[in-house]
C-alpha positions in Angstrom: 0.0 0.0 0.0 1.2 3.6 -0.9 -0.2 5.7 1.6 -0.1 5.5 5.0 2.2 2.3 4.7 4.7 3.8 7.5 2.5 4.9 10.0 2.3 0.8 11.6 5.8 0.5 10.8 6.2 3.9 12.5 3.8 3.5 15.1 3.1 0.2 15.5 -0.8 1.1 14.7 -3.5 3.7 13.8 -4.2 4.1 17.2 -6.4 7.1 18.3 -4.9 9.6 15.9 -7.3 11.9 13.4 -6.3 10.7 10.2 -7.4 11.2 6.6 -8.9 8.1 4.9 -10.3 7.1 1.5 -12.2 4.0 2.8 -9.6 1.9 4.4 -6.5 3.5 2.6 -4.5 6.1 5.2 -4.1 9.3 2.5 -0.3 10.2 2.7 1.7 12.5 0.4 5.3 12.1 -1.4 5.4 15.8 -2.6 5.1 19.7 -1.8 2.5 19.6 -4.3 0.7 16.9 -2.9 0.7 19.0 0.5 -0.4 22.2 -1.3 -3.6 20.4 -2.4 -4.7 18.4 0.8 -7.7 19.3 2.3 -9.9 17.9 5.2 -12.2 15.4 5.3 -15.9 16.9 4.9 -17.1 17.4 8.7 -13.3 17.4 10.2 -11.8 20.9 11.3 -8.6 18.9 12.5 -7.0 15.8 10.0 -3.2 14.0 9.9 -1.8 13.5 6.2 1.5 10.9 6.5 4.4 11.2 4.8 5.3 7.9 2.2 8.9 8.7 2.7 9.8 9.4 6.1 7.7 7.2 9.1 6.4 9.4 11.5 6.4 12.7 9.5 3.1 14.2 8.9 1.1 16.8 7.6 -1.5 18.7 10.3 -4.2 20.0 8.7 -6.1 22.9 10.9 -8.4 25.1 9.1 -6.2 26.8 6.8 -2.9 26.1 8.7 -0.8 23.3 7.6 2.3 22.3 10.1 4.7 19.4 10.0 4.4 17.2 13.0 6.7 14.7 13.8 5.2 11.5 15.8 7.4 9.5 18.1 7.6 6.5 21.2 8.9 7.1 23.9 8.9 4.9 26.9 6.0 2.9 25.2 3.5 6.7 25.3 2.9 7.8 21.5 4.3 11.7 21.3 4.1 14.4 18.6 6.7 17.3 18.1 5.6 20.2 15.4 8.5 21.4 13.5 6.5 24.3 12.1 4.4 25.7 9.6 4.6 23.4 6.4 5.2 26.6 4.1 8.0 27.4 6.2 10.0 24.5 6.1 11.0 22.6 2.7 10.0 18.6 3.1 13.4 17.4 2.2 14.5 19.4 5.7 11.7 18.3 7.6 12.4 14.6 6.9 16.0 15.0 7.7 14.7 16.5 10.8 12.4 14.1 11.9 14.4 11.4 11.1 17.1 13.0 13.2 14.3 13.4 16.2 13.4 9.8 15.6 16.6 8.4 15.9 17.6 10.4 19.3 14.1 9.0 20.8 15.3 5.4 19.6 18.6 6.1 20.9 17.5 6.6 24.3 17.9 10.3 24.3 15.6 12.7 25.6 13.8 14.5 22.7 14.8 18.1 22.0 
């Protein structure tokens, strides 16, 4: 599956979190375009896009703001950090970043 294929690897599960779906099928993105033209779910002010590329990189959709949220374990508890608004920060930077985060919280580190 495309979409959404790294958020169990990532995560282990769906879990509680607000995602976007198209029936079963997690909608993710691979693009900047592809974030420029998600939108919410009819009915949902709040929605999660994942990124194909990086696990635990994601999209937050809120109203009209879009920020990138990274989603992380630690000590077994699911966590999110927001790196900032999505037109602020280029993807390719905020999957180095995340995947930076995600290796200190795997490492044992205490997240920044």
């Amino acid at each position: 599956m495309r979409s959404g294929a790294h958020l169990n690897a990532a995560l282990g599960s769906k879990g509680s979190f607000p995602t976007a779906t198209i029936g079963e099928r997690v909608m993710g993105f691979r693009t900047r375009a592809e974030v420029n033209k998600l939108t919410a779910p009819e009915g949902k002010a709040d929605a999660y896009f994942w990124d194909d590329e990086q696990p635990g990189l994601s999209v937050r959709l809120k109203g009209k703001a879009r920020s990138r949220v990274v989603w992380y374990q630690v000590n077994g508890k699911r966590r999110k950090w927001t790196l900032g608004a999505a037109a602020g920060l280029p993807l390719k930077e905020a999957r180095q970043r995340a995947r930076a985060h995600r290796g200190r919280c795997e490492g044992g580190q205490r997240p920044a």
